[in-house]
PLY file of the C-alpha trace (Angstrom):
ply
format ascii 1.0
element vertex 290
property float x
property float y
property float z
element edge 289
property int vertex1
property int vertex2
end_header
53.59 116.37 121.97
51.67 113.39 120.28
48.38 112.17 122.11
47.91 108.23 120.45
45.45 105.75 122.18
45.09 108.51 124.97
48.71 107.93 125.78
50.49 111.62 125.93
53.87 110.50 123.95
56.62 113.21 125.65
60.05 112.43 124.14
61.17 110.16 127.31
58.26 108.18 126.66
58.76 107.96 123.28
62.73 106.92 124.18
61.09 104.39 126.37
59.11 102.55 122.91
62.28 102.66 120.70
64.61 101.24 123.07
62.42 98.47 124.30
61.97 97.52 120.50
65.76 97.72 120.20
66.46 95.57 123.14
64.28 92.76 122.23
64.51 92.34 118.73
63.51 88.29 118.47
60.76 89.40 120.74
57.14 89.44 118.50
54.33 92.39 118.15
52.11 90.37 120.59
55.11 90.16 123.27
56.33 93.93 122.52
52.50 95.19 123.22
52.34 93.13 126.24
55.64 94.35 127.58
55.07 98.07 127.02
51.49 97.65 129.05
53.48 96.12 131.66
56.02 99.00 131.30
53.20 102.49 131.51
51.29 99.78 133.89
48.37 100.67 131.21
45.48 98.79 132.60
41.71 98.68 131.62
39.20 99.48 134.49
38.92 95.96 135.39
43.26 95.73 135.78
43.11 93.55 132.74
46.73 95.16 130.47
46.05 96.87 127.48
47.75 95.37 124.99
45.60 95.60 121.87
45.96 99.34 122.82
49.98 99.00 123.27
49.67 97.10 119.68
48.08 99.78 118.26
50.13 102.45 119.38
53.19 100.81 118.07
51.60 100.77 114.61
50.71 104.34 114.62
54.01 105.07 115.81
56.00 102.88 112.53
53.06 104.66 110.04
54.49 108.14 111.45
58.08 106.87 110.79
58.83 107.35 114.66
59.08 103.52 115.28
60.38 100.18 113.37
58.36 97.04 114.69
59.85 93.25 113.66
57.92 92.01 111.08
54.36 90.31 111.39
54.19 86.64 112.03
52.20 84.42 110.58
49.40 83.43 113.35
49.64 79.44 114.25
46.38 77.75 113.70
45.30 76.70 117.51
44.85 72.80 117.77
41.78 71.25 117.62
40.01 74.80 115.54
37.16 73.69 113.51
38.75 69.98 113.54
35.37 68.54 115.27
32.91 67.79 113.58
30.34 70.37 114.81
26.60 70.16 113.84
26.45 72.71 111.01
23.84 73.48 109.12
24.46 73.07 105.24
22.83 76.46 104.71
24.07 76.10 100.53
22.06 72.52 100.13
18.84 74.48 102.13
18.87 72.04 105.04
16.78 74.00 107.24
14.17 75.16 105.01
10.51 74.90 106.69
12.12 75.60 110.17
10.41 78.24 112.46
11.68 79.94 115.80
9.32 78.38 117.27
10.56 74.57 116.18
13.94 75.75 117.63
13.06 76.27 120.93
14.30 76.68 123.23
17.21 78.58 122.12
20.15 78.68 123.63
22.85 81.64 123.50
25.91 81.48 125.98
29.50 82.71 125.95
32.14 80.31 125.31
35.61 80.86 126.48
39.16 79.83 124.85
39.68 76.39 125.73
36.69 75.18 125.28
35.56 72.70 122.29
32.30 75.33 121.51
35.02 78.68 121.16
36.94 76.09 118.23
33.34 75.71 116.49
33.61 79.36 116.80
36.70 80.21 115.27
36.39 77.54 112.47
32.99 79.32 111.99
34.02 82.40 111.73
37.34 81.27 109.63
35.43 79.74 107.27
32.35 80.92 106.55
32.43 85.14 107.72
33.39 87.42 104.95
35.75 89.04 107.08
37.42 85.59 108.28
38.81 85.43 111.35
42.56 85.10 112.58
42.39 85.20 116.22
41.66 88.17 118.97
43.06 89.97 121.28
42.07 92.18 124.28
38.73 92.18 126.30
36.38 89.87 123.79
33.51 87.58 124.73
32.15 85.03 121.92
28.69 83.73 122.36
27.51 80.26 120.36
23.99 80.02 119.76
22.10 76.24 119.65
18.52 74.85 119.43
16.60 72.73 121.43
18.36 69.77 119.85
21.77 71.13 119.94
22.29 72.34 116.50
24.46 75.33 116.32
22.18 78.08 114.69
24.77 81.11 115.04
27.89 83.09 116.45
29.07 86.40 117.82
31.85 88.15 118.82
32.26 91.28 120.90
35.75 92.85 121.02
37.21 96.36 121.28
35.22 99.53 120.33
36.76 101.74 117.59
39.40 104.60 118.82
37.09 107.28 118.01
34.33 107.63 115.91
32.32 110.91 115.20
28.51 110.00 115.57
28.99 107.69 118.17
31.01 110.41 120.23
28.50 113.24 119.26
25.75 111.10 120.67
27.24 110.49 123.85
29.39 113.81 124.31
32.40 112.70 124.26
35.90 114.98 124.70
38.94 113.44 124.20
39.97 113.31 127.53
36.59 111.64 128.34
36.56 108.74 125.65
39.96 107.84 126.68
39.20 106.99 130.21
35.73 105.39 129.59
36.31 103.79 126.00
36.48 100.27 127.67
32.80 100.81 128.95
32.07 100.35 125.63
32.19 96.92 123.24
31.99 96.22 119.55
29.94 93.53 117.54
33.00 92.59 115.48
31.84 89.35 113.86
27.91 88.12 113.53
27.51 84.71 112.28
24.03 83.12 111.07
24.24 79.42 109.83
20.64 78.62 109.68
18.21 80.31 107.42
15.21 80.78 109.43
13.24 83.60 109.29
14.13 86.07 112.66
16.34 84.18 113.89
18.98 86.73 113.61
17.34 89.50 115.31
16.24 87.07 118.28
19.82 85.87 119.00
20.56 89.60 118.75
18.19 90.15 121.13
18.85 86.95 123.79
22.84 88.26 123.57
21.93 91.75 124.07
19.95 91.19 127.54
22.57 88.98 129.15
25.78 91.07 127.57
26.48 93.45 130.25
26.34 90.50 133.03
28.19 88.44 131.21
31.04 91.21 130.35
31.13 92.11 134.17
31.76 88.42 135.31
34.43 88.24 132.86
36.79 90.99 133.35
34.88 93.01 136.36
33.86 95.94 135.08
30.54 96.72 133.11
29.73 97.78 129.55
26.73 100.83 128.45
26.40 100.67 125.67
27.36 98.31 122.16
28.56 99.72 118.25
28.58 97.24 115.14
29.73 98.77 111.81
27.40 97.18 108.61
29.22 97.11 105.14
26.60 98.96 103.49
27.49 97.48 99.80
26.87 94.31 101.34
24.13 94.06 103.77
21.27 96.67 104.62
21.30 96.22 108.68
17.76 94.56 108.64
18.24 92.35 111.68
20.29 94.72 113.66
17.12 97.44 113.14
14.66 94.47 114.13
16.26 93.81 117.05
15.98 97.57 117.97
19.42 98.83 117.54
19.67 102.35 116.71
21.28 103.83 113.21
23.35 107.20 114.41
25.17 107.55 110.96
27.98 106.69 108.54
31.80 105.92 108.63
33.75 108.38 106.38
35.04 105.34 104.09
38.74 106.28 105.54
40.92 103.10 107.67
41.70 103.77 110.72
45.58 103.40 109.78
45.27 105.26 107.15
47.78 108.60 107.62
47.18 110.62 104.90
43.98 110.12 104.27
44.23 108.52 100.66
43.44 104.81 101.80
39.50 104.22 101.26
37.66 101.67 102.57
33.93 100.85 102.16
31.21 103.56 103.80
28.96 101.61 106.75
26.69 102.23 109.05
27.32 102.52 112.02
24.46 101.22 114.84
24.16 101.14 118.74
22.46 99.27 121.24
22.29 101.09 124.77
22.32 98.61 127.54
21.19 100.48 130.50
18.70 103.87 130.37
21.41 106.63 131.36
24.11 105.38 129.36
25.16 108.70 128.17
25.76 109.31 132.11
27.12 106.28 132.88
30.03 106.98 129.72
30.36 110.34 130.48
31.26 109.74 134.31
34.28 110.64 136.18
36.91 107.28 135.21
0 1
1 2
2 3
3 4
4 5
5 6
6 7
7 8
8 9
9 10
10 11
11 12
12 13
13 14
14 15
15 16
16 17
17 18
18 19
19 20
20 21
21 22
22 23
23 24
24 25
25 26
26 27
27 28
28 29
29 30
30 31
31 32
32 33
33 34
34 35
35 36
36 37
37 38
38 39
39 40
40 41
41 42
42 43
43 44
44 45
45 46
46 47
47 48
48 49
49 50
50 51
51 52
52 53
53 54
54 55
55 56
56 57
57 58
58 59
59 60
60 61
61 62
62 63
63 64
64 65
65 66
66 67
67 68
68 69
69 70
70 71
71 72
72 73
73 74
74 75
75 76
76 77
77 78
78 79
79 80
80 81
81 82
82 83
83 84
84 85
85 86
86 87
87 88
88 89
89 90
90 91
91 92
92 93
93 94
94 95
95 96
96 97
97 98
98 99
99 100
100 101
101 102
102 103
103 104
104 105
105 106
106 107
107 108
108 109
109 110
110 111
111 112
112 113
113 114
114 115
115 116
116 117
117 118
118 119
119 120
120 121
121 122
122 123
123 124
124 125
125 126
126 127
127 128
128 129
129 130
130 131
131 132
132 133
133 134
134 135
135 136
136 137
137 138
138 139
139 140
140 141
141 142
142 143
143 144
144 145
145 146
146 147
147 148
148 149
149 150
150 151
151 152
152 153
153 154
154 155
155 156
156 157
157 158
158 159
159 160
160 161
161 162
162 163
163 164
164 165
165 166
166 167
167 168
168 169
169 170
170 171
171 172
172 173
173 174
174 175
175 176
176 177
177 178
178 179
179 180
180 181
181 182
182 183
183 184
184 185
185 186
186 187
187 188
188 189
189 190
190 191
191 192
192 193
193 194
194 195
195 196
196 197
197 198
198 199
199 200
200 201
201 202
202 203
203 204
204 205
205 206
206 207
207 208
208 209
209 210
210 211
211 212
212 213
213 214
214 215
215 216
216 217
217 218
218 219
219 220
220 221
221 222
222 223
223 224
224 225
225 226
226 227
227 228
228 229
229 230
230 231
231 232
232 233
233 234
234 235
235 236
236 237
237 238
238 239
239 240
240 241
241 242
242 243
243 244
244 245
245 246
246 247
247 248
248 249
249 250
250 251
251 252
252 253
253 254
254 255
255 256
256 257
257 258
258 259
259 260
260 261
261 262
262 263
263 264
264 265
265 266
266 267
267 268
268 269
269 270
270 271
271 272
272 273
273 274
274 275
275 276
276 277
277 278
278 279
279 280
280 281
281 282
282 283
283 284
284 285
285 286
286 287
287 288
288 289
């Protein structure tokens, strides 16, 4: 019997996957995954559906030949993303040079929620200017803009999903399988880290101010608290300085494999991988009864 996404796959539930595929084939990935939560009732501590999970499943499922998903459609810019005119900072002409924290303040770092004109500076951020770009999210995710005293956006982040399972993160907290599945979601992931001004420290102290108000803020959101925090570093790319200022702990490296990768020939680049605890007894708190 397969165990994917903590979901124990018998062959009825497996029947249940192909023939909801089958009877809905206009139907997209995002509205299969939403329908199959609905279906197992596959919920996240605070009773928001799983569907990034139910996505992901799927996936594995077609990689393992034991599923064919519709194709992928192309994601629909939102209306209104990065059309304002937002106060960047032209970091490439060095507007910005000769700033201090301390000319900044005070600075401001609060979440901003879809709908809002300050999550579309986000996501035109992020689309344009993060290596990694940025089409869109799904799941339990929280997006914090950072501004100065005068209202200049200085910086972005994005928390999302934590990775499925990762060996030094699990060996830290001691982790079983059974165990990460039911407590995973106490758990959230720096996916995307923006800075648009160059000042120096500034990236460390909005790591900081997000840090100290991120468990609050999670909880108000989708009613249920998170422990502890993981953010993966390229390590050809960036050495992690800011993330080690701001106290972050380095508990080892990815093994340069994808996550979709079946057969273990797909290699991706090696990072680090660093944590931020956000209470004392996190270990207990992750390693609780669900």
């Amino acid at each position: 019997m397969l165990v994917i996404q903590g979901q124990e796959l018998t062959d009825a539930r497996l029947r249940e996957v192909r023939e909801l595929v089958a009877a809905h084939p206009e139907w997209s990935r995002y509205r299969l995954s939403t329908a199959l939560a609905e279906l197992w009732d596959w919920r996240a501590a605070g009773g928001q559906l799983k569907d990034m999970a139910a996505r992901t499943l799927m996936l594995k499922l077609q990689a393992r030949g034991l599923l064919t998903l519709p194709s992928a459609r192309g994601r629909q810019p939102r209306r209104g993303a990065g059309s304002e005119q937002p106060t960047l900072w032209d970091t490439e002409t060095g507007l910005g040079d000769g700033e201090t924290l301390r000319s900044l303040e005070p600075i401001r770092c609060v979440p901003v929620r879809s709908g809002m004109a300050e999550h579309s500076r986000v996501e035109g951020y992020l689309a344009r200017r993060h290596y990694l770009g940025y089409k869109g999210h799904v799941g339990e995710n929280l997006a914090y803009l950072a501004s100065d005293a005068q209202g200049r956006d200085l910086g972005c982040l994005l928390f999302g999903a934590a990775a499925w399972r990762t060996h030094p993160r699990d060996e830290l907290i001691g982790w079983d399988d059974a165990t990460r599945a039911k407590r995973l979601s106490y758990i959230t992931n720096n996916t995307r880290f923006l800075v648009l001004a160059r000042v120096p420290h500034l990236a460390s102290c909005l790591l900081g101010t997000v840090t100290r108000r991120l468990r609050r803020d999670w909880e108000e959101k989708y009613g249920h608290p998170v422990f502890l925090v993981e953010t993966y570093v390229d390590r050809d790319r960036f050495r992690g300085t800011c993330y080690r200022a701001a106290n972050w702990q380095l508990i080892g490296q990815t093994r340069g494999r994808s996550r979709q990768d079946r057969f273990s020939k797909l290699r991706v680049p090696v990072k680090d991988i660093y944590v931020y605890p956000l209470t004392p007894r996190f270990r207990d708190r992750l390693r609780a009864s669900a």
